[in-house]
N, C-alpha and C positions, 0 to 999 in steps of 0.2 A: 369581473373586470374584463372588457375586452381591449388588446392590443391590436395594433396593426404592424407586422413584421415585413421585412424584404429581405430577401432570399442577395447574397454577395455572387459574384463572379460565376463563382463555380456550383451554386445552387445551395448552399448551406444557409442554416438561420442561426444568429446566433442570439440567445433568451439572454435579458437580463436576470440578474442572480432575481430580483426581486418577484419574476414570475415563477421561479419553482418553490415547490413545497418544500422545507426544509433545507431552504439551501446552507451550505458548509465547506469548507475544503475538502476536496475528494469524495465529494456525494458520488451514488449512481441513481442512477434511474432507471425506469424500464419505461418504455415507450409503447403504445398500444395504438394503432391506425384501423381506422374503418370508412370509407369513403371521404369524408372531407372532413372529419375528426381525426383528433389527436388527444388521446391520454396519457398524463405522465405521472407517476406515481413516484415516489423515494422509497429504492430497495434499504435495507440495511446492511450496512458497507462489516468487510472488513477488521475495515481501520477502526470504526466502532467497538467489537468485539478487543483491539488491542486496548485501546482506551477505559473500556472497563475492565482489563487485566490489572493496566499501570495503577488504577485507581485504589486498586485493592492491595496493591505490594505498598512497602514502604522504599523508601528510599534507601537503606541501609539492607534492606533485602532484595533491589536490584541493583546494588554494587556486585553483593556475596553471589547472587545468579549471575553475575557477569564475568567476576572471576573463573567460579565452577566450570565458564563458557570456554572461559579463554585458557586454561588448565588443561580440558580435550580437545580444544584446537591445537595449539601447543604441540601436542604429543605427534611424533612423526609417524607416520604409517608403517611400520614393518622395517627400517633401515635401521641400523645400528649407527652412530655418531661418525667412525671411519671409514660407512659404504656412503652414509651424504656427506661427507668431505669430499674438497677438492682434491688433496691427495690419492685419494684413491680409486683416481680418473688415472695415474700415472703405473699404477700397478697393474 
């Protein structure tokens, strides 16, 4: 397939989704330049790797992971309940 692209204002091209490989939300790419070539390849993202995490939990074991999350968020660092009060800001 060859295109004919034009470069905007400030020198940028912008591809429609349908010239990349793979295209997706949040794709990357890596870009490869050599005189009046351009190669673009589709890295594997990421967001990929979460996606085949989620796929493999159940839903009833990313509630229980999320509690577990929010149980050591939760906990205060080093403070006792009456050194993070506001009262004892006055002592």
């Amino acid at each position: 397939m060859k295109v004919t692209l034009q470069a905007d204002e400030k020198g940028n091209l912008h591809l429609p989704s349908s010239l990349l490989p793979g295209p997706e939300p949040l794709a990357s790419y890596h870009l490869q330049s050599s005189r009046s070539q351009t190669i673009i390849s589709k890295i594997e993202s990421v967001v990929s790797a979460e996606n085949a995490f989620l796929k493999t939990v159940s839903p009833q074991q990313r509630v229980e992971l999320l509690r577990e999350w929010l149980k050591e968020a939760a906990t205060p660092a080093g403070l006792s309940d009456w050194d993070a009060s506001r009262d004892s800001i006055y002592d």
